[in-house]
N, C-alpha and C positions, 0 to 999 in steps of 0.2 A: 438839353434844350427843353426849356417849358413853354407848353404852348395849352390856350383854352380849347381851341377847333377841336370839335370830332373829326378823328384820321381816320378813314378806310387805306385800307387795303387793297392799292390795285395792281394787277397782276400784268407783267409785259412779259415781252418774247425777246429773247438775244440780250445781246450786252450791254446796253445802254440804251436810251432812249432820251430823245433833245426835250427843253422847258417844255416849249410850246407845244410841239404833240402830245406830252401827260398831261397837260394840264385840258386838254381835249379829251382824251383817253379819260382820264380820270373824272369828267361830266362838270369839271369847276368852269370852264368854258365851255359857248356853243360853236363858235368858229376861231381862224388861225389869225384873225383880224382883233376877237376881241383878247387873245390869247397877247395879239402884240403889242397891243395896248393896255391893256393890262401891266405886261410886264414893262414897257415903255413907261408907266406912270407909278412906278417904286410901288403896287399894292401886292407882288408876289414877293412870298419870302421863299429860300429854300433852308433847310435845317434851321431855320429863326434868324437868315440874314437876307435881306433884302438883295436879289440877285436880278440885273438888268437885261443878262443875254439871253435870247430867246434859244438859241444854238447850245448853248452849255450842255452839257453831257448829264442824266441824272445817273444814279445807281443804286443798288439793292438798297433798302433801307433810307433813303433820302426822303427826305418829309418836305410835302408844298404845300404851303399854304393860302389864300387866297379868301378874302370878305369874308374869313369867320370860318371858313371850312376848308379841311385838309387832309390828303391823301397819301398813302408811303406807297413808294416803289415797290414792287416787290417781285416775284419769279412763279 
């Protein structure tokens, strides 16, 4: 997957972690509102496919991206 965005590296706890909380965690959103709208309006991708469920599961090494900047899962 090619992407422009600068990826950080953000680090979670346990096995999984849903869209909407990394994308909080991760500082690309400020709350769980703009998180759903967001994702409600096709501008997150997850590994470079446009992914609509805020609930989805991510995992180790999963890449979100969002208005130009992006963060990998990681442990």
């Amino acid at each position: 997957m090619a992407t422009s965005a600068p990826i950080d590296d953000v680090p979670t706890h346990g096995e999984g972690i849903r869209l909407g909380q990394f994308l909080q965690l991760a500082g690309l959103v400020d709350s769980g509102g703009e998180a759903k709208d967001a994702i409600r309006a096709g501008e997150v991708r997850v590994n470079g496919e446009v992914d609509l469920r805020r609930g989805r599961q991510l995992q180790a090494g999963d890449i979100v991206t969002l208005r130009g900047r992006g963060a990998r899962v990681s442990r």
